[in-house]
Each structure stands twice: as structure tokens, then as C-alpha cells.
C-alpha positions as CSV (number, residue, x, y, z in Angstrom):
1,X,26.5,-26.8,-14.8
2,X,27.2,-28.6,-18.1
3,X,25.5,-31.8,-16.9
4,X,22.2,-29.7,-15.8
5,X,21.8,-27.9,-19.2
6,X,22.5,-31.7,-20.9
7,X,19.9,-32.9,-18.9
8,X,17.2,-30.5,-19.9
9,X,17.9,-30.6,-23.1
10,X,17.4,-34.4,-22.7
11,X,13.7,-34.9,-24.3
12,X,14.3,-38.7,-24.9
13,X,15.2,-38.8,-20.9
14,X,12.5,-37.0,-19.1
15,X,13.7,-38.5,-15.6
16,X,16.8,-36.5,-16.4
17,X,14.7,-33.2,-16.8
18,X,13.2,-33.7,-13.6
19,X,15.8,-34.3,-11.6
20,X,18.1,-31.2,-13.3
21,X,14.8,-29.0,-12.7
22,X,14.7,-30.5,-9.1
23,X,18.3,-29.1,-8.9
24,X,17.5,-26.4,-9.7
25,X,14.3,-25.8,-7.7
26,X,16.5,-27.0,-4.4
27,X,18.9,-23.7,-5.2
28,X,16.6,-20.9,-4.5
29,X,16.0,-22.0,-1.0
30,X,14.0,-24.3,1.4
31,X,11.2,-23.1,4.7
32,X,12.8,-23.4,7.9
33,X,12.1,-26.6,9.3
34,X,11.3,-28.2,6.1
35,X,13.5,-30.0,3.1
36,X,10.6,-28.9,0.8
37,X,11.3,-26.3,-1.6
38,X,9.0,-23.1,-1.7
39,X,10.3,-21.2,-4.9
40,X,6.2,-21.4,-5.9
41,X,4.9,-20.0,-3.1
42,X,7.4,-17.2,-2.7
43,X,7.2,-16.6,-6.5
44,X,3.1,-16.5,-6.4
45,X,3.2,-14.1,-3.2
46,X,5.4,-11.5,-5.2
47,X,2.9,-12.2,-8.0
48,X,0.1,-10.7,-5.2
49,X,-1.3,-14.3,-5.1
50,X,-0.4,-15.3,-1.2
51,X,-0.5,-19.2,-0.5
52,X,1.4,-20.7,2.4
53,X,4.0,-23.5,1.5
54,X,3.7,-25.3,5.0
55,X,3.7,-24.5,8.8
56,X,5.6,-21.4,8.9
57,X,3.3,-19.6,11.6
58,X,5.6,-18.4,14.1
59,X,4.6,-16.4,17.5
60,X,7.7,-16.2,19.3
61,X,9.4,-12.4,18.1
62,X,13.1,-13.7,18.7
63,X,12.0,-16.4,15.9
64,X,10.1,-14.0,13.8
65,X,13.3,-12.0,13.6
66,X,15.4,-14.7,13.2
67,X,13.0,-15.9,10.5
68,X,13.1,-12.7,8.7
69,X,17.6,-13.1,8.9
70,X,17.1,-16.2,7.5
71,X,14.9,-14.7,4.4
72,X,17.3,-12.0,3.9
73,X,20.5,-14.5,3.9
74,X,18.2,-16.9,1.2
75,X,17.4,-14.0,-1.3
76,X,21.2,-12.8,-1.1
77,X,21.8,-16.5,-1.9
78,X,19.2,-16.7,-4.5
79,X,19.9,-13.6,-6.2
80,X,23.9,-14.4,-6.7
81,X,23.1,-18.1,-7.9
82,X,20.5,-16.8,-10.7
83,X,23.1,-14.9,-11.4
84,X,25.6,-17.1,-12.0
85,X,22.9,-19.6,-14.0
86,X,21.5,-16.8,-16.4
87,X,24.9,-15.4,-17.5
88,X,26.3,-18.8,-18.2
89,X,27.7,-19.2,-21.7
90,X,25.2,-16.0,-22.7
91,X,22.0,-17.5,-21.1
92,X,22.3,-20.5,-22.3
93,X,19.9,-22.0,-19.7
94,X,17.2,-20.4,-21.5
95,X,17.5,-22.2,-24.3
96,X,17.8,-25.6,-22.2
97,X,14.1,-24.3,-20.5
98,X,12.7,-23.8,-23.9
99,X,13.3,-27.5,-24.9
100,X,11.4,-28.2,-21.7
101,X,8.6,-26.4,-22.3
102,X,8.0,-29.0,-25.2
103,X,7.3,-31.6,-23.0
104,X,4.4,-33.3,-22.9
105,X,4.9,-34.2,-19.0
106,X,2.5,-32.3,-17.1
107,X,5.1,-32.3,-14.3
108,X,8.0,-30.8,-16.5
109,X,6.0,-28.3,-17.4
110,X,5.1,-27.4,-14.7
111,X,8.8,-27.3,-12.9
112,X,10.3,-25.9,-15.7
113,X,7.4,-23.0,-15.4
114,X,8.5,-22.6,-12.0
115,X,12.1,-22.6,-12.4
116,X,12.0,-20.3,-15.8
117,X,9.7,-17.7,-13.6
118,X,12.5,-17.4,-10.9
119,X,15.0,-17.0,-13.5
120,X,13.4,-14.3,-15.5
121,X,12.0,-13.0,-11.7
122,X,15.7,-12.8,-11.2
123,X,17.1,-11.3,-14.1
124,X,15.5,-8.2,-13.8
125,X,17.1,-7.7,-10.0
126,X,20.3,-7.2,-11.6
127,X,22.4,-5.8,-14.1
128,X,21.7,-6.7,-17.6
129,X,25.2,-8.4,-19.0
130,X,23.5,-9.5,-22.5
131,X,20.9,-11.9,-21.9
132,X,17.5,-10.7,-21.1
133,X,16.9,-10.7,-25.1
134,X,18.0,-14.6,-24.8
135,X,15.6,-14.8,-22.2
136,X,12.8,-13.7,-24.0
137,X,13.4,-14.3,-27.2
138,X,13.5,-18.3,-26.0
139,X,10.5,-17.7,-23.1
140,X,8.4,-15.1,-23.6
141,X,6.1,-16.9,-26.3
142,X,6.1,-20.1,-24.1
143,X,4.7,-17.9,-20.9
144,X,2.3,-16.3,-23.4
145,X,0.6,-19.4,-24.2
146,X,0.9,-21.0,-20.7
147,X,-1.3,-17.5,-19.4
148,X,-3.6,-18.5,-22.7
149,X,-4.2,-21.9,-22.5
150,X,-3.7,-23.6,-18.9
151,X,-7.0,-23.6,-17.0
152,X,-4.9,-23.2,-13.9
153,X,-5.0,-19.7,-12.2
154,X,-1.8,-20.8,-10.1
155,X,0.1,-21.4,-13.2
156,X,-1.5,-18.0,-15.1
157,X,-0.4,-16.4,-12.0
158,X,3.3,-17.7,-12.4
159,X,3.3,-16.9,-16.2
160,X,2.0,-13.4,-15.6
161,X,5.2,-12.4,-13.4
162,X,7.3,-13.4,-15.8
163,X,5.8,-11.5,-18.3
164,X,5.3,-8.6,-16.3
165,X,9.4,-8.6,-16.0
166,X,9.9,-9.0,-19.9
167,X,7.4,-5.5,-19.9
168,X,9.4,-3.4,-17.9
169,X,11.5,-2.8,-21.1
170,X,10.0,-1.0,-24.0
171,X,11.3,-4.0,-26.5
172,X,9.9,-6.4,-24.4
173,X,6.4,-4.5,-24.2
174,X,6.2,-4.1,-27.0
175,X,6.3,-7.8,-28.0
176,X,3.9,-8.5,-25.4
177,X,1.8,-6.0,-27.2
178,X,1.7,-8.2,-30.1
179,X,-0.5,-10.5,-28.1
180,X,-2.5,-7.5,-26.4
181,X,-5.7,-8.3,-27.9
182,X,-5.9,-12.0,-27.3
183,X,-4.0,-11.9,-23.6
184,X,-6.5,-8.8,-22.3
185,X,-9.6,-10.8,-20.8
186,X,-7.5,-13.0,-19.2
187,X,-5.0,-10.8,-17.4
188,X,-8.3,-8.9,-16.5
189,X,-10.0,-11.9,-15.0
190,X,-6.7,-12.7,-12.8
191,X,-6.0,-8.9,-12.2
192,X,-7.9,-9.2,-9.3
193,X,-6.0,-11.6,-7.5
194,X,-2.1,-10.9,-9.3
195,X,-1.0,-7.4,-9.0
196,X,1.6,-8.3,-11.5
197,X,-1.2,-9.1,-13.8
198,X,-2.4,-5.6,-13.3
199,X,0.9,-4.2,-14.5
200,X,0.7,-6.0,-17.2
201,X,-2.5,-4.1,-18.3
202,X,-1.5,-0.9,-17.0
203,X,1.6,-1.1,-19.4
204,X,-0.2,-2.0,-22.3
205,X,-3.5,-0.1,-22.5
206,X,-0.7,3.2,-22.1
207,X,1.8,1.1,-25.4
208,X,2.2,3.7,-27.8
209,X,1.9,1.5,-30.3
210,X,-1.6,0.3,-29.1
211,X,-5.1,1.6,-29.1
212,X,-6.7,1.6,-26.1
213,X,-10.3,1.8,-27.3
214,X,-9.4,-2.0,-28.9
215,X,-9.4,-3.3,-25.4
216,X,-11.4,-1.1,-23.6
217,X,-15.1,-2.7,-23.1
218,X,-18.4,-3.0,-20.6
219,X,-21.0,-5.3,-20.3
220,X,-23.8,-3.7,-19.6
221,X,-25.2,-5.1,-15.9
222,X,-28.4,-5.2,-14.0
223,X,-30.1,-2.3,-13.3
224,X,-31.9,-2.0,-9.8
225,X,-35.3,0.3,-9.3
226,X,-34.7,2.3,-5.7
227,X,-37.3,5.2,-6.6
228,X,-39.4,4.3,-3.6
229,X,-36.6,6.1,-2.0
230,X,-36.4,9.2,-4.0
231,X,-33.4,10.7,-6.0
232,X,-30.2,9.2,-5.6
233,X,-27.5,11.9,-4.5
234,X,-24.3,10.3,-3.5
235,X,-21.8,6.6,-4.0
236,X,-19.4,5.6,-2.6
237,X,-17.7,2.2,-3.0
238,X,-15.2,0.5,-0.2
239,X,-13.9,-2.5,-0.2
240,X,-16.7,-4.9,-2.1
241,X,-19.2,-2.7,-1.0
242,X,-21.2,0.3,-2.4
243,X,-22.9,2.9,-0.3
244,X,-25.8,4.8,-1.8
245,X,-27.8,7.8,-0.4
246,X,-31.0,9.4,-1.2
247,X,-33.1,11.8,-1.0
248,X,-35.6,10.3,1.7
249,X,-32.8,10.3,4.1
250,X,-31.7,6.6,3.7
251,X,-28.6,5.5,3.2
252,X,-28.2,2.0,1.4
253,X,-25.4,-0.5,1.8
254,X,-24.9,-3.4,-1.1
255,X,-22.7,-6.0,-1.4
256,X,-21.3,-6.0,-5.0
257,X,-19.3,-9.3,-5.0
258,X,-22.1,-10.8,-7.1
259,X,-22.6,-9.4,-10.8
260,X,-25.9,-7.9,-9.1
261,X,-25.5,-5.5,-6.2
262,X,-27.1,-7.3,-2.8
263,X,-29.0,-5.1,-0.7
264,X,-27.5,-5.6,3.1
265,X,-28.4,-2.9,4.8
266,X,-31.1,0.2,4.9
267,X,-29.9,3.2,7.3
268,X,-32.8,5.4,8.2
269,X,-31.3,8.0,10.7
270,X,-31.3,11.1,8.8
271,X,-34.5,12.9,8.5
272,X,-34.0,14.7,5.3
273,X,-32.2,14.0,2.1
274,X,-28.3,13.0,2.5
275,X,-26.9,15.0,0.3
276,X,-23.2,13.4,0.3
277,X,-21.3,10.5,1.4
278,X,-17.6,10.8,2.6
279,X,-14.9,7.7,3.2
280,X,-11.5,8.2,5.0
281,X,-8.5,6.6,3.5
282,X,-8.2,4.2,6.1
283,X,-12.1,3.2,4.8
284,X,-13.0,2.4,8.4
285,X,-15.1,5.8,8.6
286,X,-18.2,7.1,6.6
287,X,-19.3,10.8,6.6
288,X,-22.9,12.2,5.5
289,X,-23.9,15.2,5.4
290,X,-27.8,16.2,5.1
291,X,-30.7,18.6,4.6
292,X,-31.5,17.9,8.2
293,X,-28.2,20.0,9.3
294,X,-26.8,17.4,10.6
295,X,-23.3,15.5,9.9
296,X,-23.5,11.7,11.0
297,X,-19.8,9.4,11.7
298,X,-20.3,6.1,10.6
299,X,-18.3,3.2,11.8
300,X,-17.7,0.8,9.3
301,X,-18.0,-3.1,9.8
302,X,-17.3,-6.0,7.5
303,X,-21.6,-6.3,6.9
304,X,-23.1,-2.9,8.0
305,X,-22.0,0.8,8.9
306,X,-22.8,1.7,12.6
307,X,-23.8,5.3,13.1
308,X,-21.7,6.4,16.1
309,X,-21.7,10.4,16.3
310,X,-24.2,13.0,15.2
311,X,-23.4,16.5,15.5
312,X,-26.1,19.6,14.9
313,X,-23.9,21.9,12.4
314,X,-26.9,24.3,12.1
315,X,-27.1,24.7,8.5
316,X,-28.2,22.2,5.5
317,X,-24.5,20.2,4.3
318,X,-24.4,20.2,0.4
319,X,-21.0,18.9,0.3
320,X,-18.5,17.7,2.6
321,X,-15.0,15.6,3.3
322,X,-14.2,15.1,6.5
323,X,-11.4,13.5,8.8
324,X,-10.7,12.7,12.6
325,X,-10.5,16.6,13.4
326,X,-12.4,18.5,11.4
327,X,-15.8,17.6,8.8
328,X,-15.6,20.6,5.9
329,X,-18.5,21.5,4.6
330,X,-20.4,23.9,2.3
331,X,-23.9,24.9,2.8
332,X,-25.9,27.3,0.9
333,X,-23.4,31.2,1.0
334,X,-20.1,31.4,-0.4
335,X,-17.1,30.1,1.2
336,X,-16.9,26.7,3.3
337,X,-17.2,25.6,6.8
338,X,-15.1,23.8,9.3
339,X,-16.3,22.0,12.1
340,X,-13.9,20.6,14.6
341,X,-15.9,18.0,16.1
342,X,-16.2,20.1,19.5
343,X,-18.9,21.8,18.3
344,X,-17.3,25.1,16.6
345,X,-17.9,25.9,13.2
346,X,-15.5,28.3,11.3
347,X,-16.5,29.6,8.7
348,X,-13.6,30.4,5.8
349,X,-14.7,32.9,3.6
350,X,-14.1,33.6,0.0
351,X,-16.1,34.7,-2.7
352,X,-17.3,31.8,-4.3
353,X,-19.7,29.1,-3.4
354,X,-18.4,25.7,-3.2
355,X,-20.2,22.9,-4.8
356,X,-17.5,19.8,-4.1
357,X,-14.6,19.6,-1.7
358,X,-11.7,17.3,-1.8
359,X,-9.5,16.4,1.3
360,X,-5.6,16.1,1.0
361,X,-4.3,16.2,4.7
362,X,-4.2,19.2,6.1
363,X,-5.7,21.1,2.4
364,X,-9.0,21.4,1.7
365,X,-9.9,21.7,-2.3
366,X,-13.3,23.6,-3.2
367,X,-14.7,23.4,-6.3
368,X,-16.3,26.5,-6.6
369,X,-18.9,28.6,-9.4
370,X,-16.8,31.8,-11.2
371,X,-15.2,28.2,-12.6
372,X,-12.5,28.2,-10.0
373,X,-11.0,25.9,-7.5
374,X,-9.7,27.2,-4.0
375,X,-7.1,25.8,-1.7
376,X,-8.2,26.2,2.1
377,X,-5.1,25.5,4.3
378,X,-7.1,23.7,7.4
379,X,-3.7,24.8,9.3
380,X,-3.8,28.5,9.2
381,X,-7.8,28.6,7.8
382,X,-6.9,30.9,5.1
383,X,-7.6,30.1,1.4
384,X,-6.5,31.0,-1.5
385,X,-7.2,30.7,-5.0
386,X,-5.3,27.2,-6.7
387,X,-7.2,27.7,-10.3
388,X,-8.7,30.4,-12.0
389,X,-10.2,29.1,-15.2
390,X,-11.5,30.6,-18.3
391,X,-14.8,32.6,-18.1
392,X,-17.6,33.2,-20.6
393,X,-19.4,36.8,-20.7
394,X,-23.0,34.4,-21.3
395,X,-23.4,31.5,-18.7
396,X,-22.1,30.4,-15.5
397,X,-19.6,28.1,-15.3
398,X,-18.7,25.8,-12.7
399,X,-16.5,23.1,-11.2
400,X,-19.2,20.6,-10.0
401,X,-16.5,17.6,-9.3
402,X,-13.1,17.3,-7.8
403,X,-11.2,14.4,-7.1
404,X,-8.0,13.6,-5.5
405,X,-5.6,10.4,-5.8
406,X,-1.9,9.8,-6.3
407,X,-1.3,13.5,-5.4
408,X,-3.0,14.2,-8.6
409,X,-6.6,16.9,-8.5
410,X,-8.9,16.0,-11.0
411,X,-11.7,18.9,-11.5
412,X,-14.4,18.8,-13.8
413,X,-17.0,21.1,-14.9
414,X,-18.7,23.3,-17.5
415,X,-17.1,22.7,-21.1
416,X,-15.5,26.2,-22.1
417,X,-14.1,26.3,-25.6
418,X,-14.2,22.6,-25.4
419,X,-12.6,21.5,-22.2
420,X,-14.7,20.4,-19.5
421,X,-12.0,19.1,-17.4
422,X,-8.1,19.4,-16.0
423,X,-5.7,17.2,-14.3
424,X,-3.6,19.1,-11.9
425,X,-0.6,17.5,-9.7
426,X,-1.0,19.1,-6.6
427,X,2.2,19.8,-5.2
428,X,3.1,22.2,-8.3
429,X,-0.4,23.4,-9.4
430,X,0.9,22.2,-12.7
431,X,-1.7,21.2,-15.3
432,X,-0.8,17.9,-16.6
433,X,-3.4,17.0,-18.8
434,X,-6.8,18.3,-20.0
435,X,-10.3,16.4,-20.5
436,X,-11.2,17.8,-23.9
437,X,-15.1,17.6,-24.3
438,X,-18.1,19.7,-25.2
439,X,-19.9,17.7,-22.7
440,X,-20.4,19.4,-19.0
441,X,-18.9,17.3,-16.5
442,X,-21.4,16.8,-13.8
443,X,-19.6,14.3,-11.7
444,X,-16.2,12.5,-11.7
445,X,-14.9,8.8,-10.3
446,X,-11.3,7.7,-10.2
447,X,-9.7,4.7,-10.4
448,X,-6.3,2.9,-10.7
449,X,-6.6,2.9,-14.4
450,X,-9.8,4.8,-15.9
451,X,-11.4,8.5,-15.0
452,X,-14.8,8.1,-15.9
453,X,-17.0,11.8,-16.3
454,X,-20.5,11.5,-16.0
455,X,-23.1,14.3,-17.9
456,X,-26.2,15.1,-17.0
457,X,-27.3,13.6,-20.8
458,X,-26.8,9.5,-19.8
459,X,-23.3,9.6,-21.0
460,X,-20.4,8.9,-19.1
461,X,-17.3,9.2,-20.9
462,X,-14.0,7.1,-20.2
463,X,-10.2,8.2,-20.1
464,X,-7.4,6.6,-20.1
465,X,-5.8,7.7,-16.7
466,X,-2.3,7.8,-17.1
467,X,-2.4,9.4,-20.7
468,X,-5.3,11.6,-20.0
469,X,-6.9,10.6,-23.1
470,X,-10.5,10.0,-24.4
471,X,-10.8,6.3,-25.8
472,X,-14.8,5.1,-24.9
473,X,-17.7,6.7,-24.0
474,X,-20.9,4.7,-22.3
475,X,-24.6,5.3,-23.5
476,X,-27.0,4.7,-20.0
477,X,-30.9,4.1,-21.4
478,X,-32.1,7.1,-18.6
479,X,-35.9,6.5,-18.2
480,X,-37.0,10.1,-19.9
481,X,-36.0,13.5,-21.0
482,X,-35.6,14.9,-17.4
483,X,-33.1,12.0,-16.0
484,X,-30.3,12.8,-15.2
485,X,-26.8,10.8,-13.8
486,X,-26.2,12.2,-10.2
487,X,-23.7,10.0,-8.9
488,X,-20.9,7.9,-10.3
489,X,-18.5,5.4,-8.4
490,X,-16.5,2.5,-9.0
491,X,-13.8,0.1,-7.2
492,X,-10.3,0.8,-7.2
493,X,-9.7,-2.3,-8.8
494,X,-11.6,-1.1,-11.9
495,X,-13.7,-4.2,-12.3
496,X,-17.1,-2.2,-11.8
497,X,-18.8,0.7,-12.3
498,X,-21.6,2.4,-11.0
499,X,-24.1,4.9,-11.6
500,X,-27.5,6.5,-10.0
501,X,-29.9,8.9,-11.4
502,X,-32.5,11.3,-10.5
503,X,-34.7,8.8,-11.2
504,X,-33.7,6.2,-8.3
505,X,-32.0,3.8,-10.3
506,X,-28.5,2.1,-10.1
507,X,-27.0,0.9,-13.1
508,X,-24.2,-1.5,-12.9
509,X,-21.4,-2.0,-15.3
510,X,-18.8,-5.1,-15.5
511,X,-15.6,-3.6,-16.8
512,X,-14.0,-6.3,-18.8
């Protein structure tokens, strides 16, 4: 052990730091068949970056499982000998990786990247004996200017799961958020393909310490004219693409890989207006419901949406969630409807008229007028009521949007006595947060970072998700006085957003 350290701290003798890191590298483990070492690849697959290391493919089960003994055996291995390394003479080893870092050989560098990633990796798999501050107080600078300055996403990738260890303690994070400001694009441009990078923001734009509007922006993106087709009324977004629906009965399909959306499909099998678009969360079905009385299944390909079913519900379908036994609707009365796919419809009644409808297994959520939302158990078909809000003597208030995710309900609607909107955790009816605006929420997307409310005005207004707080608001140029936002959507990934107005026009946003 003495000799290794010696020989990284050995600048004058940089065949000595390879070989030590080479040591080192040859310790966390090898592929079966191969002398190679993988630590890389392994390393950038729990980053969320997956890149074989060589022919591992294997089709025989008895291998697969003896494969999989083999992987369990090397992290035990691995685990025990990081160990040993980062607790020798109080992480000492840290220090010896910090003189490497100074090299000017591209190929230290890059090993001692490597092989300082697996060790902080590592250190946060076990018990902290006093040397995670040695760790970072010799490293975390260094990783901070790889993810700044190399122009290789591999190595960003690396540098960004090491980081992303040093923020899962508040002393760490909060050294990291010293650099917030200057690291943001970047971890957003590699988001997308490290889900440790995404922590990384996650953890920051919710830093106390931090203000979230400093780091929040939008570029403002194309905007595409679809008025030959009427209003737009519903979007949806799955995968990289986003489905639109309007008011002539089409239903548009775009690719949105591209900073402008890509036309790749025009469905024309409704004869009315499709009032609402529903996904399942296995996204390989799309609901719509329509003027024509009709609910269509859609099966959903990698370039276009197949239209499969088409059942005659009798009755125009405002709003609607669906799943493989029953589509819910509402339609123009009180209460809501459920079809069973057979044919019968059931109508659950309650004395309120549903505008939006949520799905969360075997509970239906209505957003409902009289400001309310009610809980329809799809089980017994009884409802009940699961929020009661405040009521004004003058107006009508409403719950226009309701969305579910993480086994959280988030409800907007009219803004009375200046909250237009709640957060409710659904398996205690518990209000954990409030959207606090004098604004009426017309509709509502979520995703794995923002909650962005959209008024009937042009503005859409963003909150943070996790603290439930205000920190941007976006401006959209509507073409008159009468335009309004009717629908919203974005990807869960939170690079885009979306927006369509009465007006037949799809703005795009890039959310940096």
C-alpha cells in the first residue's frame, strides 16, 4: 500500500503513476472472459450512461445466472477493498489522487478520474469512519472542473457520479452549491443521458441556501401555426413525441427530438372535435374522447399511433382517463361515467359536474365545480368527496386540472383568497403544499422537477416541485385579446415544454 501512494505521488515519474493507477484499476474487477478491466463501464452504467466493455452477450440462462454470481462475488470484493484503500492512514489515498490530477498526461488524468470515481462511488456504500471530508476536501474541486472543462461527455458523466455522492450530505451540497451557477447548463445538457446528473440538479435547485429563480430559464422556441385545424384542446407528450388534438377531429403526432416539433402523423378518425387525450403508464396506449360520442384505443408504435378499438358511449366525452378495464368519462350532467369496455356504461352519480379526471389504479379523481374534488372507488362504484374547498357567495369556482404522480394529486383551479392550487399526497388526503396565486389555474403539467400552471391570460407560471414554491413565470405573445392557453404538456425529463391555444398554435419552450 505504501509503495502505491509513493507512486502517485510520484509527478517526476509518471510511468510510476500509471502503473499504481493500473493497480488499482485491476482491483475492482475484470469481465468474464477478459483480462481487461471494466471499472468505466460499470461506473458510467450506475452513472445512467450504459456502454458495453466487450462481448459480454450471453444467451445460455445457466451462464446468465452464473454471470450474475460472478457480479455479486466482484462487488462484495470491490466494496471490502475500497474499503480497506479509503480508510488507510485517514484517506490518505485521496491526497495521493489529488497530486494526480495535476498531471498534464491525458492518460493519468484520465485513470486517476476513473479510479478517484470508484473510490468516492465506494465510500458512500459504507460506513463513514472519518474520511469522506478528506475525500472531498482533496477531490471535489478537481471533479468540479473536469464536469466544467473536458469536452468529453464520458468523462462529465464520470465526474458527475462522483459529485452526485459528495451531495448526498448537506456539507457536501452545499459546497457544490458554491459552484451552482456555473455547473447548471452543463449538468442540464448531460441530464439527459446521466441520471446522476439529474440528482445533482434535483438537489440543488431545492439547496436552501440557493435561489432557484437564478437557475431556472427558457428559451423561447418556434412556434407552429395549426389553425387550419381549429382550436387546440388536448397534449400529451410520450416518449420524444407529442400528441395534439383539435377541434376538427384530428389528432396530430410530432416528433420533438429536434428543437422544432416534426409533423409525423395526421389522424382523421373522429368526426367531431377530440376533446381529450389519455396515455397509460405503460405509454403503449392512447385514449380520446370526442364530440362524436365516441372513445377511440390507440396503439402506440415507435412512428405512428394505430387506432385499434372504437366504442359508441352514446354521449359527447369532455374528459376522460382510461385503463385496460374501464375508460371514465364525464359528459355534459353531474357525476361521471364508467364504461367497461363491454359496452355498459355506469353512471356514478354525485352532485357535481366533473371537468378533469385523474386515474390512480383502481381510484378515479374528478375535478369537479362547487370547487371540490371527488374520489370514485372504480371497485365498489361509490364516490365520495376527497376535498371540499373554500367557496365564494359571488362566482363559481372550479377545479379545471388534476394531476397525479409519485402518489402525489395536484388540483388547480379558481384562485380563492389567493390560492389557485393544492398539492395533496393521496394516501393521507393530507395537503402538503399550496400554489399561492391570484391567477386562475386553467390547466396543469407535471414533471420530475417543475409544475407548470397555465391561465387563460398567456401566462404559465413555474414551481419548484419538491418545495412547492413559485420561482418563474413565462409570458406567451397569444395572438389577441380572446386567446387563450388550452393545453399544456411537457417530457418527464423536463427539457421541453409545450403549449396550444385557442388560436391553433403550439408554442415550444427549451428548458435550459
Amino acid at each position: 500500500m505504501e509503495a502505491i501512494l509513493e507512486a502517485l505521488r510520484s509527478k517526476e515519474f509518471p510511468s510510476s503513476q500509471i502503473t499504481a493507477l493500473g493497480m488499482l484499476s485491476s482491483l475492482v474487477g475484470s469481465l468474464r472472459g477478459s483480462n481487461k478491466p471494466c471499472v468505466e463501464s460499470w461506473l458510467l452504467k450506475i452513472a445512467g450512461f450504459d456502454r458495453t466493455c466487450g462481448d459480454t452477450t450471453k444467451t445460455d440462462e445457466t451462464k446468465a445466472d452464473e454471470t450474475k454470481e460472478e457480479e455479486r462475488a466482484a462487488r462484495n470484493w470491490e466494496k471490502r477493498i475500497a474499503f480497506v484503500l479509503s480508510n488507510h492512514e485517514k484517506g490518505s489515498i485521496f491526497k495521493a489522487m489529488e497530486e494526480c490530477f495535476k498531471s498534464n498526461s491525458i492518460e493519468i488524468a484520465r485513470s486517476c478520474l476513473v479510479v478517484s470515481t470508484w473510490l468516492v462511488h465506494m465510500l458512500y456504500s459504507f460506513p463513514d469512519c472519518g474520511t469522506r471530508d478528506v475525500a472531498r476536501k482533496s477531490l471535489l474541486d478537481k471533479f468540479v472542473n473536469v464536469l466544467q472543462s473536458s469536452k468529453n461527455l464520458e468523462e462529465k458523466i464520470l465526474a458527475a457520479l462522483a459529485l452526485r455522492g459528495f451531495a448526498s450530505e448537506p456539507c457536501g451540497l452545499n459546497e457544490i452549491g458554491v459552484y451552482a451557477k456555473s455547473l447548471w447548463k452543463t449538468l442540464r445538457k448531460i441530464k439527459k443521458s446521466c441520471t446522476a446528473a439529474s440528482d445533482i440538479t434535483k438537489a440543488l435547485m431545492n439547496l436552501p441556501s440557493i435561489d432557484a429563480a437564478d437557475l431556472w430559464s427558457c428559451v423561447e422556441g418556434p412556434a407552429i401555426d395549426v389553425s387550419v385545424n381549429g382550436e387546440i384542446l388536448s397534449m400529451i407528450h410520450v416518449r420524444s413525441r407529442l400528441i395534439s388534438s383539435h377541434s376538427d377531429g384530428t389528432i396530430k403526432v410530432w416528433d420533438t427530438a429536434k428543437r422544432a416539433p416534426r409533423l409525423i402523423q395526421e389522424a382523421r378518425e373522429h368526426s367531431k372535435a377530440v376533446t381529450c387525450l389519455y396515455v397509460t403508464p405503460s405509454c403503449d396506449k392512447l385514449y380520446s374522447g370526442s364530440l362524436d360520442k365516441t372513445i377511440r384505443v390507440w396503439s402506440i408504435k415507435q412512428e405512428e399511433i394505430y387506432c385499434i378499438q372504437v366504442h359508441d358511449v352514446r354521449e359527447a366525452v369532455l374528459a376522460l382517463a382510461a385503463n385496460a378495464s374501464v375508460a371514465c368519462f364525464s359528459s355534459q350532467g353531474n357525476g361521471v361515467k364508467v364504461y367497461n369496455w363491454s359496452g355498459i356504461v355506469k353512471n356514478i352519480g354525485f352532485n357535481k359536474q366533473a371537468k378533469c379526471l385523474a386515474l390512480d389504479g383502481d381510484k378515479l379523481y374528478c375535478g369537479c365545480s362547487g370547487y371540490s374534488v371527488q374520489e370514485v372507488d372504480l371497485k365498489t362504484q361509490s364516490s365520495s368527496t376527497f376535498y371540499s374547498g373554500a367557496k365564494k357567495l359571488l362566482g363559481k369556482q372550479t377545479i379545471h386540472s388534476v394531476e397525479i404522480q409519485d402518489g402525489l394529486l395536484y388540483a388547480g383551479g379558481s384562485s380563492v383568497d389567493g390560492v389557485a392550487g393544492k398539492v395533496f399526497k393521496l394516501s393521507s388526503k393530507a395537503v402538503i403544499g399550496s400554489l399561492p396565486t391570484g391567477l386562475d389555474i386553467q390547466q396543469t403539467t407535471v414533471n420530475n422537477d417543475f409544475i407548470f400552471t397555465a391561465t387563460k391570460c398567456g401566462i404559465i407560471e413555474v414551481w419548484l416541485k419538491e418545495r412547492v414554491a413559485k420561482i418563474a413565470y413565462i409570458k406567451m405573445a397569444c395572438g389577441g385579446g380572446s386567446t387563450r392557453i388550452t393545453a399544456v404538456a411537457s417530457d418527464s425529463d423536463g427539457q421541453k415544454l409545450f403549449s396550444g391555444t385557442s388560436d391553433g398554435r403550439i408554442q415550444v419552450w427549451s428548458l435550459d
